[in-house]
C-alpha positions in Angstrom: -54.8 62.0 -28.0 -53.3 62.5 -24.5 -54.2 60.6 -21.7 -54.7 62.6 -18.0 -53.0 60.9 -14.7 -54.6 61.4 -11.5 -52.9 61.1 -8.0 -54.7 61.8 -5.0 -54.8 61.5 -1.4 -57.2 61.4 0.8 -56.7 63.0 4.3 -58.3 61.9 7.8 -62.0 63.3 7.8 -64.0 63.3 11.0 -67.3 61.9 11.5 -69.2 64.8 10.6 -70.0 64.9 7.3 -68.1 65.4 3.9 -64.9 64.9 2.9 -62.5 66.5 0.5 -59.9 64.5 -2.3 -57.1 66.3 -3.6 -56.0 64.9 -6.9 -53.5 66.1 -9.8 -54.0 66.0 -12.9 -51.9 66.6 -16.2 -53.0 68.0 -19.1 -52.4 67.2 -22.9 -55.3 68.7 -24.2 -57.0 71.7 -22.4 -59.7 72.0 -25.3 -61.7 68.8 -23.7 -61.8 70.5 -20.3 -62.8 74.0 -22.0 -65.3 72.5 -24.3 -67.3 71.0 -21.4 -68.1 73.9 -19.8 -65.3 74.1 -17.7 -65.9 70.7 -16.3 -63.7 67.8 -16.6 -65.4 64.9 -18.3 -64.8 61.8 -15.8 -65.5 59.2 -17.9 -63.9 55.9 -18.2 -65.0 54.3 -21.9 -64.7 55.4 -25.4 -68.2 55.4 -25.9 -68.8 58.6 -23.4 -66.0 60.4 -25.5 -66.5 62.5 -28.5 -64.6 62.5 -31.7 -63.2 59.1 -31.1 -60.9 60.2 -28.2 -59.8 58.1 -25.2 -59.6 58.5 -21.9 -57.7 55.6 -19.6 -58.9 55.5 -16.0 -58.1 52.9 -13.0 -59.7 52.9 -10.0 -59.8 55.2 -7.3 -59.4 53.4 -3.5 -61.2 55.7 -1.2 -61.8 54.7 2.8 -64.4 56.5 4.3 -66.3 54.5 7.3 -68.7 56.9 8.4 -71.4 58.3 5.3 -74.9 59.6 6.0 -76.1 60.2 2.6 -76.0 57.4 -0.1 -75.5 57.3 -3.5 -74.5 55.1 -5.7 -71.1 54.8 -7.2 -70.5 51.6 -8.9 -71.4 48.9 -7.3 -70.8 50.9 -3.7 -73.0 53.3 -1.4 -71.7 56.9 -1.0 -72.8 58.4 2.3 -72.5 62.0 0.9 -70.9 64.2 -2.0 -67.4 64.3 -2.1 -65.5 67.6 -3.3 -62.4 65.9 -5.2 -60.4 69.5 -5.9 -58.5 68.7 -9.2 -55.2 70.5 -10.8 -53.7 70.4 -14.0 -51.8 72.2 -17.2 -53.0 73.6 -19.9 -51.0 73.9 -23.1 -49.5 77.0 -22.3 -47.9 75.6 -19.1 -50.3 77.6 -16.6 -51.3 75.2 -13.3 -55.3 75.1 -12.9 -57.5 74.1 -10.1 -61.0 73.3 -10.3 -63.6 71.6 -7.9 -65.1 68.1 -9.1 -68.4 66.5 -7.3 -68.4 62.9 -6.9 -71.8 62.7 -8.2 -70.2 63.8 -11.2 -68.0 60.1 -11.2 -68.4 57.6 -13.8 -70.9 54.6 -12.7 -67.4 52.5 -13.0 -65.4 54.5 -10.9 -65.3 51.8 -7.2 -64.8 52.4 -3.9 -62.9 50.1 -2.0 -62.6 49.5 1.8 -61.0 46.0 2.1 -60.2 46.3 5.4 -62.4 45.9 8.5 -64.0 48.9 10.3 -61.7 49.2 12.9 -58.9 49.7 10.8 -60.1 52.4 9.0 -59.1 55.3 10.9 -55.6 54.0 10.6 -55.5 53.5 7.0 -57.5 57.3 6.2 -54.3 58.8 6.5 -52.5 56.8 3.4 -52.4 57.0 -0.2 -55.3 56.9 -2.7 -54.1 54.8 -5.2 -53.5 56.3 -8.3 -56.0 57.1 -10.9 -54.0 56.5 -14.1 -50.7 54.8 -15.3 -48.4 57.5 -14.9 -45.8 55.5 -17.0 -48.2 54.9 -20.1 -49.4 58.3 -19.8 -45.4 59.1 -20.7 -45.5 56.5 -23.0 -48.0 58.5 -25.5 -46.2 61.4 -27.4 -47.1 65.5 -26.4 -48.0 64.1 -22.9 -46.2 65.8 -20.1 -46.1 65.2 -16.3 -45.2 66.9 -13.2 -42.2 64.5 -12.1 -42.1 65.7 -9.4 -45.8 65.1 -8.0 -45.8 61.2 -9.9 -42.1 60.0 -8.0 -43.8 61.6 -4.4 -46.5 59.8 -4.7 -44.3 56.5 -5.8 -42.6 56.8 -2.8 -44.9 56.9 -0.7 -46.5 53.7 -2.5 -43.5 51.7 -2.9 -42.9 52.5 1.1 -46.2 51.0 2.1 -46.9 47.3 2.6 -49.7 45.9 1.0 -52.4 44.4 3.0 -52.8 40.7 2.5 -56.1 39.0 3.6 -55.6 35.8 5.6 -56.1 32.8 3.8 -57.6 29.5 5.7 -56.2 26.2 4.4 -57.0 23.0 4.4 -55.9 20.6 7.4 -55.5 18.1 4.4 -53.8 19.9 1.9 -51.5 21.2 5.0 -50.3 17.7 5.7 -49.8 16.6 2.3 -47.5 20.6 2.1 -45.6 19.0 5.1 -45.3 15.4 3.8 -43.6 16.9 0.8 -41.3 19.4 2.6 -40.2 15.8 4.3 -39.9 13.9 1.1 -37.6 16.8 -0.1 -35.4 17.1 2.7 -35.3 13.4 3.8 -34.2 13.1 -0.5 -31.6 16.3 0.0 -30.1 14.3 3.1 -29.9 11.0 1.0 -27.9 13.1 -2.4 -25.6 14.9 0.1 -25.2 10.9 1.8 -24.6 9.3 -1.6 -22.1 12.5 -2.5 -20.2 12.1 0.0 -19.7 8.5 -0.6 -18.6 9.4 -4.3 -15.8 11.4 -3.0 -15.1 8.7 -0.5 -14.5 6.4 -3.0 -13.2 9.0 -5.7 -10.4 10.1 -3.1 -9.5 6.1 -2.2 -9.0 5.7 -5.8 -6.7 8.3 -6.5 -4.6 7.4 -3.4 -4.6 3.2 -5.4 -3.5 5.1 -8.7 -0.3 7.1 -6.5 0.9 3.9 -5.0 1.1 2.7 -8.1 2.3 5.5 -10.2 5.7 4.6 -11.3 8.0 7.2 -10.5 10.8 5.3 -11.8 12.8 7.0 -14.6 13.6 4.4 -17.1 16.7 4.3 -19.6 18.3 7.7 -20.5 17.0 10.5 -19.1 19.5 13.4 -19.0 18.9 15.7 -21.5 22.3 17.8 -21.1 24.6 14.7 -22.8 25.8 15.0 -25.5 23.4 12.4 -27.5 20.7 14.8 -27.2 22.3 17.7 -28.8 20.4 16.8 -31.8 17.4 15.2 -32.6 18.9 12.2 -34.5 22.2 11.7 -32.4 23.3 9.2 -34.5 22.4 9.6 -37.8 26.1 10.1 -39.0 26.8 6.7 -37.1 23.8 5.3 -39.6 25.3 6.6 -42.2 28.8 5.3 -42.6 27.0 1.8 -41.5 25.3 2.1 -44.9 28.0 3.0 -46.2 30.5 0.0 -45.1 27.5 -2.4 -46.3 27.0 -0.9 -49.6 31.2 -0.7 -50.3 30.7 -4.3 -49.3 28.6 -5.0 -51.9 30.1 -2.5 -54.8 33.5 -4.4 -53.7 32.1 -8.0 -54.1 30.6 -6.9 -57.8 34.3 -5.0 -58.3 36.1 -8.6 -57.7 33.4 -10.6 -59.8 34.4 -8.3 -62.9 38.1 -8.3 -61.9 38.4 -4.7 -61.5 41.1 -4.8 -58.4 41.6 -1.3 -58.4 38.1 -0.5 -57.2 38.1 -3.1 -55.0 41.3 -2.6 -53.3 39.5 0.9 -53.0 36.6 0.0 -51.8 37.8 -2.5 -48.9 40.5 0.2 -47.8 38.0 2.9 -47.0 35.7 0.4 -45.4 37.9 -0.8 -42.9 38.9 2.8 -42.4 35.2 3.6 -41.7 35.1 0.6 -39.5 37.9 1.8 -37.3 36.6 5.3 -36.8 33.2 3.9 -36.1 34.8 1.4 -33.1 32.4 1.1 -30.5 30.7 3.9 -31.3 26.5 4.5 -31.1 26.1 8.1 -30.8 27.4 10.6 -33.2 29.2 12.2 -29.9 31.5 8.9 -29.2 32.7 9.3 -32.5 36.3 10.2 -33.3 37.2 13.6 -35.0 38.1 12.2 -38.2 34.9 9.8 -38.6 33.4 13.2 -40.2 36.2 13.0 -42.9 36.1 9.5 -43.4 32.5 9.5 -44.3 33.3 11.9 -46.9 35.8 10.4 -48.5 33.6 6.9 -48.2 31.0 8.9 -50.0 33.0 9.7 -52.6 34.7 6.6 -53.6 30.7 4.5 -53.5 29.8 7.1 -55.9 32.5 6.3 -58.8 31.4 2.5 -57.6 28.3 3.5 -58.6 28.9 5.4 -61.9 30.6 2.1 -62.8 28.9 -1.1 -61.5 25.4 0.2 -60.8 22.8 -2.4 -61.7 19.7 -2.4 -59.7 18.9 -6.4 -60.3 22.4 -7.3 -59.5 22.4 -5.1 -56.3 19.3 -6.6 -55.1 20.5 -9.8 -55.3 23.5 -9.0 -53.5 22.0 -7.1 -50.7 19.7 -9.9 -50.5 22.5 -12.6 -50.0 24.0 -10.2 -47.3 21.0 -9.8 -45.7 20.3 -13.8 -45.4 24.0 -14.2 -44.1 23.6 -11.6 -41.4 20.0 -13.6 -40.2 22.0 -16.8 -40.1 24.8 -15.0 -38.0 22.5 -13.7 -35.7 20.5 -17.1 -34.7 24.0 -18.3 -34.2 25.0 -15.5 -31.7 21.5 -16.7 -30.2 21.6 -19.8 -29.4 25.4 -19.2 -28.2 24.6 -16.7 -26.2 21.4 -18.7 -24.7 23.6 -21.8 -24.2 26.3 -19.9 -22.7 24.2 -18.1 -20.0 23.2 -21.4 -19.1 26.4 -22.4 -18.2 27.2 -19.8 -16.4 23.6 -19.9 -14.2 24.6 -23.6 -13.1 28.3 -22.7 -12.2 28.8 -21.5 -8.6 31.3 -18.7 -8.2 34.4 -19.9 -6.3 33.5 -17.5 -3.1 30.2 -19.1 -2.7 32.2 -22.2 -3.1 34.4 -21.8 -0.8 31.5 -20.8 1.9 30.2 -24.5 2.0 33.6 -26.0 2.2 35.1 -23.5 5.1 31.9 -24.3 6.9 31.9 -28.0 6.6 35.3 -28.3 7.5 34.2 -26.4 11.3 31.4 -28.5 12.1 33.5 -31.6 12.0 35.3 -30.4 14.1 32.5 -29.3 16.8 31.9 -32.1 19.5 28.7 -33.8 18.9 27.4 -32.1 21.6 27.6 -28.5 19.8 26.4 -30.0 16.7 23.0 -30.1 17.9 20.6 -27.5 18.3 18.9 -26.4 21.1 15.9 -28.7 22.2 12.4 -27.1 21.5 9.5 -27.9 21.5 8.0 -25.5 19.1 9.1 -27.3 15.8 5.5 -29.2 15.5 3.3 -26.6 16.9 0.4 -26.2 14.5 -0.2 -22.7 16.4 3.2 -21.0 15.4 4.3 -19.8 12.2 6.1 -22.8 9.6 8.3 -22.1 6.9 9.7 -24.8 4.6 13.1 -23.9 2.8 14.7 -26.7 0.7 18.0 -25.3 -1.1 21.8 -26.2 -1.2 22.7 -22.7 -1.2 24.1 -21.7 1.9 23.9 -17.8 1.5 20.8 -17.6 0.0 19.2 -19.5 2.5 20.4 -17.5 5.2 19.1 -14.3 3.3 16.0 -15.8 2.7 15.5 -16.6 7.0 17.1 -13.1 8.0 14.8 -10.9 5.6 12.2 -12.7 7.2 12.9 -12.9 10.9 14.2 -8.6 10.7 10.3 -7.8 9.4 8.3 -10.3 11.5 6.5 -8.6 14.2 6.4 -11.8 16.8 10.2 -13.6 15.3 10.0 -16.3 18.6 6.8 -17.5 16.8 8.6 -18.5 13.3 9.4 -21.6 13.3 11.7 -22.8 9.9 11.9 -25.8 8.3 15.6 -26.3 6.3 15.8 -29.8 4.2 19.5 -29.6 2.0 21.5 -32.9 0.8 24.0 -34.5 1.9 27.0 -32.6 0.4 25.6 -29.2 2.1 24.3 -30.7 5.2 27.2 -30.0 7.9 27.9 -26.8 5.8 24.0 -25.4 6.2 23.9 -26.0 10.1 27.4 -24.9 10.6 26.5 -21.3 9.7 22.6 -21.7 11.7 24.4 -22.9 14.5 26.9 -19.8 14.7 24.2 -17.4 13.3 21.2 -18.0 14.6 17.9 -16.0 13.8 17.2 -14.1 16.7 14.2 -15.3 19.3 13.5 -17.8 16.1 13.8 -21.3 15.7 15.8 -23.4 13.4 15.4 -26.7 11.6 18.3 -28.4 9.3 17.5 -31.6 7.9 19.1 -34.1 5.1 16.5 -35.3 2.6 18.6 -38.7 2.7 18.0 -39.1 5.6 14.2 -39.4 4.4 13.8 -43.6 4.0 10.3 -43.1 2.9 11.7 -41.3 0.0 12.4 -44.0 -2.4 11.9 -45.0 -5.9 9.5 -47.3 -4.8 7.0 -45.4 -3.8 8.5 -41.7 -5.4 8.2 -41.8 -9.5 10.8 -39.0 -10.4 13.7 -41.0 -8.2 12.5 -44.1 -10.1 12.7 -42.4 -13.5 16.1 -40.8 -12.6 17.5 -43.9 -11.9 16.6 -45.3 -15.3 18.7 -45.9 -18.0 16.9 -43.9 -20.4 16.5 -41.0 -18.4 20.2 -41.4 -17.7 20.7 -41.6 -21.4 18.6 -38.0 -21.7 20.8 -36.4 -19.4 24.1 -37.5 -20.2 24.7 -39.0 -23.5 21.8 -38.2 -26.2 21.9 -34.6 -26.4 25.7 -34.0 -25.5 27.2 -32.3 -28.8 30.5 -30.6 -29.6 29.3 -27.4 -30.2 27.5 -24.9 -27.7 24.6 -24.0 -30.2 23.7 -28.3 -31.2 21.1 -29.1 -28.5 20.9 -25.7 -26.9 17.2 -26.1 -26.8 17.4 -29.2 -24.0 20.4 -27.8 -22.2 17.9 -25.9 -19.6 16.3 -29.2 -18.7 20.2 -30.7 -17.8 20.1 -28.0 -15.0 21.6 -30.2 -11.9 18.2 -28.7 -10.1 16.1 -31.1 -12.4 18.1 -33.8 -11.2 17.9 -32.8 -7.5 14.6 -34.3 -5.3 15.0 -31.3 -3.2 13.1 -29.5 -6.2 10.2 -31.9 -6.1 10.0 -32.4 -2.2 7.7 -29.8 -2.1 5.4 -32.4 -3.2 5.9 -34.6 -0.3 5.3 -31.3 2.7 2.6 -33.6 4.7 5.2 -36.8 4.9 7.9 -34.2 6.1 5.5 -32.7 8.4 2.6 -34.8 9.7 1.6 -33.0 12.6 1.7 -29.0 10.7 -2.2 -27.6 9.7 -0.6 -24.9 7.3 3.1 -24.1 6.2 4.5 -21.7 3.9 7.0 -22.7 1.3 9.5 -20.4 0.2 12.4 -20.8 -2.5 15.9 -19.6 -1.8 16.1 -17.1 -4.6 13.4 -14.7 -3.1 13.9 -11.7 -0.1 11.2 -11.0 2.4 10.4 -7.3 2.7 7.3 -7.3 5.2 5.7 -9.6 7.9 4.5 -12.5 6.4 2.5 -13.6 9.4 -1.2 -12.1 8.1 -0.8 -15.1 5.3 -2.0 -17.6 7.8 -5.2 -15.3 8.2 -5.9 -15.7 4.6 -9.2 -17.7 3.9 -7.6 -20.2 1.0 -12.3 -21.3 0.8 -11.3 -25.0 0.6 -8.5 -24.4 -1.7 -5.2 -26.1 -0.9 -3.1 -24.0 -2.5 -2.2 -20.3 -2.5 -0.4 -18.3 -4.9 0.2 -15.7 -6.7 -1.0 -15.5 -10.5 1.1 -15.2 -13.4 -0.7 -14.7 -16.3 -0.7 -11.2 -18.3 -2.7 -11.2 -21.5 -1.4 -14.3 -23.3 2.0 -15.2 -21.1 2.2 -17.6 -18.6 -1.1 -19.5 -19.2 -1.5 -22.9 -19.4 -0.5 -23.8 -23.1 2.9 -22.7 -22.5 3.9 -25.5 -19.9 1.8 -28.4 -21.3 2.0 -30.2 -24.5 -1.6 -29.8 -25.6 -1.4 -32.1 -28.5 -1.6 -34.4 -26.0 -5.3 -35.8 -25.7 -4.2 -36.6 -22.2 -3.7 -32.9 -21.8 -6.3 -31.6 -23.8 -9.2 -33.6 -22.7 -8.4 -32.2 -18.8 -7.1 -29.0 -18.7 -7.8 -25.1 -20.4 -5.0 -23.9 -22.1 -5.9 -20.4 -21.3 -6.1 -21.4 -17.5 -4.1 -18.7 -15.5 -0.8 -20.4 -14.2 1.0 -19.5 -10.9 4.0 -19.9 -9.3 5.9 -21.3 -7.1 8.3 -19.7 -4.5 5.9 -18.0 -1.9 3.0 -20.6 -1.3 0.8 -21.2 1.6 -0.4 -24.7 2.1 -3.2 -26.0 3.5 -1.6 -30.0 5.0 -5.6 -30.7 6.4 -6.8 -30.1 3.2 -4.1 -31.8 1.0 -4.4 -35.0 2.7 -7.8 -35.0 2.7 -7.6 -34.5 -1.5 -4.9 -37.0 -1.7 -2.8 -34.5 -3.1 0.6 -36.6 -3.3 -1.4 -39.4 -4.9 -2.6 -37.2 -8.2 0.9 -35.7 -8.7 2.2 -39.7 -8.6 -0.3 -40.2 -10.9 0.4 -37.9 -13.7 4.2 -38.3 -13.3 3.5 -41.9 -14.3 2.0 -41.0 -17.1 4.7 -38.4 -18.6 7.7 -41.3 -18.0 8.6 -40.5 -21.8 8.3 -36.4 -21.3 5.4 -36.3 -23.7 3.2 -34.5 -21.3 5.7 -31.9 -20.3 9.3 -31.1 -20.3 11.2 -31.7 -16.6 10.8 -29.4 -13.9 8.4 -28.9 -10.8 6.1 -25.9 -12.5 4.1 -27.8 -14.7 3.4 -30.8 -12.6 2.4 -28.5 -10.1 0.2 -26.9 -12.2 -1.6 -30.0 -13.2 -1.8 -31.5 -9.4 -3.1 -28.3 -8.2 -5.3 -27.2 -11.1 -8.8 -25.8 -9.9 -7.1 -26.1 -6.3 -5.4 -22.5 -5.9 -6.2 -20.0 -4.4 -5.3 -16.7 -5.7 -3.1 -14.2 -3.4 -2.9 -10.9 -3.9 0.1 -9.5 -6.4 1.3 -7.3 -4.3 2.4 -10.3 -2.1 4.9 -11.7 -4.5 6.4 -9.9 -7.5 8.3 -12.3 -9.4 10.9 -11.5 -12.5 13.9 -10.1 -10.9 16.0 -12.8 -12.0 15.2 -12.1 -16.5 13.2 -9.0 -16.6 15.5 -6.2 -17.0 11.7 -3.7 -16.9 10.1 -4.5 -14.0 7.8 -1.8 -11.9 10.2 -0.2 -9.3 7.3 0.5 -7.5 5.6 -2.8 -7.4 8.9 -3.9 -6.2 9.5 -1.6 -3.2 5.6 -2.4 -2.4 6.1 -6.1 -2.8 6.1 -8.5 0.4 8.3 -10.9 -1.2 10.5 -10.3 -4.4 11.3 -13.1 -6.2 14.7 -14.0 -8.4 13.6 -16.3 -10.9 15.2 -17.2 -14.0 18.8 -17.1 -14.8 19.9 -13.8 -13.1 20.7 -14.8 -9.5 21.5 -12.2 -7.4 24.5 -13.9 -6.5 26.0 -14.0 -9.8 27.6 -12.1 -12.0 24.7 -12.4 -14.6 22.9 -10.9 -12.2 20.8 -7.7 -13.1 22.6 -4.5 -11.5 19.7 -2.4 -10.6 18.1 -5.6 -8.9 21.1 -6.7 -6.5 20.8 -4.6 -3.7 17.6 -5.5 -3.0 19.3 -9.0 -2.1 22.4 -8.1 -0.9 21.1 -5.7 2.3 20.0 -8.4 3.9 23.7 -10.6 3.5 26.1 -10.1 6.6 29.1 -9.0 5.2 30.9 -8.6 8.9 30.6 -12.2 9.2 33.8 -13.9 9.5 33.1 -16.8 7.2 32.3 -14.3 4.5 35.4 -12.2 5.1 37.4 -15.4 4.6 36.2 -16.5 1.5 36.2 -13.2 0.2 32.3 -12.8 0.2 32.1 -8.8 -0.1 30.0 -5.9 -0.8 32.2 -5.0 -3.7 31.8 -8.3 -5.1 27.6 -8.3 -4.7 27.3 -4.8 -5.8 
């Protein structure tokens, strides 16, 4: 059953009297108009329908102010009748028009007026809302309507604004709107505070992780050479290796059964392998007839193997070869460890000829010019102390020029040189003739130190006994280089000089210093050192830089923790340090009796059963829970063993420190290390140029 739409308007009536609505209405089913006499049956409910057919009505919106007759209409007074002039479509198409009464309205048909009285001639001239819904009466099937009319009058709605009746609120529920509105932004101002601290801290992060990236391109890296032509570059090197060890083997079963032939065979093709091999570890330095002589290798091990092949006897003999190359091996160790010992305490004849040349020109300077100039700056607690004790002439002038070329304020450094006798003339010869510039300059002689005695200093009492004497010089002295190898380190003339343990004496050398950095003579200054005396060391008398990474350089590797003396006092997974860049604290030392604890335990290792010689593990124990940790970036240590060390961390490093065997002075030095060192050496100098002291021979 079809369902009618109505769309009316209702135009500006006067104050007279009636008023007319013109409404439209489409047609499904002409037979309910016809069959009511012509009349269309306004009703709004099922119940006012015959044969069970619906009708869907909304209601109709009419403003009219001024009424003089009443009626009733809903819940609403009508003034007077209303003609509402309807049209619509029959089933043949044909447009109808007939007149409707308003008395002839539904009782729930309403008539709305929300708006006051004196906007009502204003509003007469807009659109009565619609009767129906035009787009469920296209929803039901048959129904047609005139498009036309329905999008007007959409128009015409969708172009008015609806009228919206003030609302009065609250002053209560108004102040709890606005204390939420301020709860949200003063929340929105506190995300955007803590997002932009996040990407604060996210951007100061990823600038840490670029200053440490390591742009440094390690081992072999071009992929055009010839090793990388192929994936395993030296697979046919491998391969004729295998091949001289298993011809080994066939050869020694060949002799054991007398067959000479295939022996004689066998060794002849394995010294030919041998020679094409050379020197060779990539199948590109191989020879053009290695190729061939693998081949004809190949074939000779296989009529070996046709003959002699017996896989318990070949065990057995690779096994034996195998134990003989292990025992070769530790042998080429522990020559190899004992020679590179030698050559770390030889000195190379230029460097020896430095001291010499020197000493022999400061003898002959007049006492006068052997002195340097008076100042007054060497015990001022307010300048900047360093304390250098070495016998190495050029080192130590490297370590004082580095220094002095990247401090900010150089007439403010103030340093402290201690040598020996033998190197004493030599070390203020070249000070004297190359002064740091604006700095000031110190040499001393640690002989000339009377308080220094074995009397009241353990290690020069111990090195003056006979057993320690017998240690050195007599016990472990073998004719081989591999028999005591383990003990040759510890015969090291440093072990044996006080200048290595006189670091344990800095307030006797210099009563009247507050703080004083200590520097070795293997290590190269790269920035101002000066913001070390800022550092806050909290009570600590010691600062340094630590050592330890995962299990190295802890504790347990320097002390002898079978030792209940040992064990009872110290962690053996305590983080160690090192020595070669430390700042001191001479207040606090002396008020911790800091001398007094290292004579202490050195009394109690006189037989070496606490620790093997050397300055790092005393100072470990003296200073234990007394160290301050510095920052790494201050000193990077490992330049003189570690062949992988961080480029980076090196170029970033304050100071960059040459421990171990690998001098930069040496020829065992590490290549890619040297330069680093040797920037800072002047080459021009005339001493230098006379003993032959050159770039060439430092690069």
């Amino acid at each position: 059953m079809g369902r009618p739409c109505l769309e009316g308007t209702v135009p500006p009536t006067p104050n007279h009297g009636s008023a007319s609505v013109l409404a439209h209405i489409a047609l499904v089913q002409a037979d309910e108009f016809d069959s009511n006499g012509g009349r269309w049956p306004l009703f709004d409910c099922p119940q006012c329908m015959g044969n069970n057919k619906k009708l869907l009505t909304k209601k109709l919106n009419v403003q009219e102010p001024n009424f003089t007759n009443s009626r009733a209409v809903g819940s609403h007074q009508v003034e007077k009748d209303i003609d509402i002039i309807v049209t619509y479509t029959d089933t043949s198409g044909a447009i109808r028009i007939r007149s409707v009464k308003s008395k002839h309205l539904s009782p729930s048909w309403v008539w709305t007026n929300p708006i006051s009285e004196s906007q009502g001639k204003e509003d007469d001239s807009k659109l009565l809302s619609s009767f129906f819904d035009t787009q469920s009466l296209e929803d039901q099937p048959g129904s047609r309507v005139d498009e036309s009319i329905s999008q007007s009058v959409k128009e015409q709605a969708d172009n008015e604004e609806p009228q919206k009746t003030p609302v009065l609120v609250h002053p209560a529920k108004l102040r709890r709107r606005a204390l939420r509105q301020e709860r949200r932004d003063r929340r929105t101002a506190e995300l955007i505070q803590v997002s932009q601290k996040m990407e604060a801290q996210m951007e100061e992060a990823a600038i840490e992780r670029a200053k440490t990236f390591d742009t440094s391109v390690k081992g072999k890296y071009g992929i055009w050479r010839k090793e990388y032509e192929s994936p395993n570059s030296d697979s046919t090197v491998k391969l004729m290796h295998d091949q001289i060890i298993m011809a080994k083997a066939y050869a020694s079963i060949a002799k054991a059964k007398n067959e000479t032939g295939i022996y004689e065979s066998l060794m002849k093709h394995s010294k030919r392998s041998q020679q094409a091999i050379e020197k060779a570890t990539f199948d590109s330095e191989l020879g053009p007839s290695a190729l061939d002589r693998a081949k004809e290798m190949g074939h000779i091990l296989s009529l070996a193997k046709d003959q002699f092949y017996d896989c318990i006897v070949m065990a057995r003999k690779l096994r034996v070869m195998l134990q003989s190359t292990e025992t070769n091996v530790e042998e080429v160790k522990k020559k190899s460890a004992s020679l590179t010992q030698l050559a770390a305490k030889t000195v190379p004849r230029p460097l020896h000829c430095l001291p010499l040349v020197l000493m022999t020109d400061y003898y002959l300077l007049s006492d006068e010019k052997k002195k340097f100039p008076e100042s007054r700056t060497l015990e001022d607690p307010s300048l900047y102390h360093y304390a250098i004790f070495s016998d190495n002439v050029l080192a130590t002038s490297v370590v004082v020029n580095s220094t002095v070329l990247h401090a900010k304020e150089p007439e403010k450094h103030v340093f402290h040189i201690v040598t020996d006798k033998l190197n004493f003339a030599a070390m203020k010869m070249w000070f004297l003739v190359n002064p740091p510039a604006g700095s000031t300059i110190q040499v001393q002689n640690v002989d000339d130190f009377t308080w220094l005695n074995s009397s009241y200093c353990p290690v020069l009492r111990q090195l003056e006994s006979s057993r320690m004497k017998e240690y050195y010089f007599k016990a472990h002295q073998t004719s081989t280089l591999t028999a005591g190898s383990d003990n040759l380190k510890y015969r090291n003339p440093k072990y044996l000089s006080m200048l290595n343990h006189l670091r344990f004496y800095l307030p006797e050398v210099y009563p009247k210093l507050d703080k004083i950095l200590f520097l070795d003579d293997d290590i190269v200054v790269q920035k101002d050192l000066t913001p070390l005396w800022n550092v806050d060391l909290q009570g600590m008398v010691n600062g340094a830089v630590e050592t330890c990474k995962e299990s190295f350089h802890r504790f347990d590797k320097y002390l002898n923790f079978s030792n209940p003396k040992i064990s009872d006092n110290f962690d053996p997974y305590a983080c160690g340090w090192a020595f070669g860049m430390n700042m001191f604290d001479l207040k606090e030392w002396k008020k911790r009796d800091i001398t007094g604890i290292y004579h202490g335990w050195q009394n109690m290792n006189e037989e070496r059963t606490l620790w093997k010689l050397g300055t790092l593990p005393p100072g470990l124990i003296t200073f234990y829970n007394l160290t301050h940790p510095l920052e790494r970036s201050w000193h990077v240590l490992g330049l003189g063993y570690d062949p992988a060390l961080n480029i980076t961390e090196i170029d970033n490093a304050a100071v960059v420190h040459y421990n171990g065997n690998y001098k930069p002075w040496l020829d065992l030095a590490i290549g890619k290390y040297r330069s680093y060192w040797s920037r800072y050496v002047k080459f021009d100098n005339p001493y230098l140029q006379l003993c032959n002291i050159n770039s060439i021979m430092l690069s």
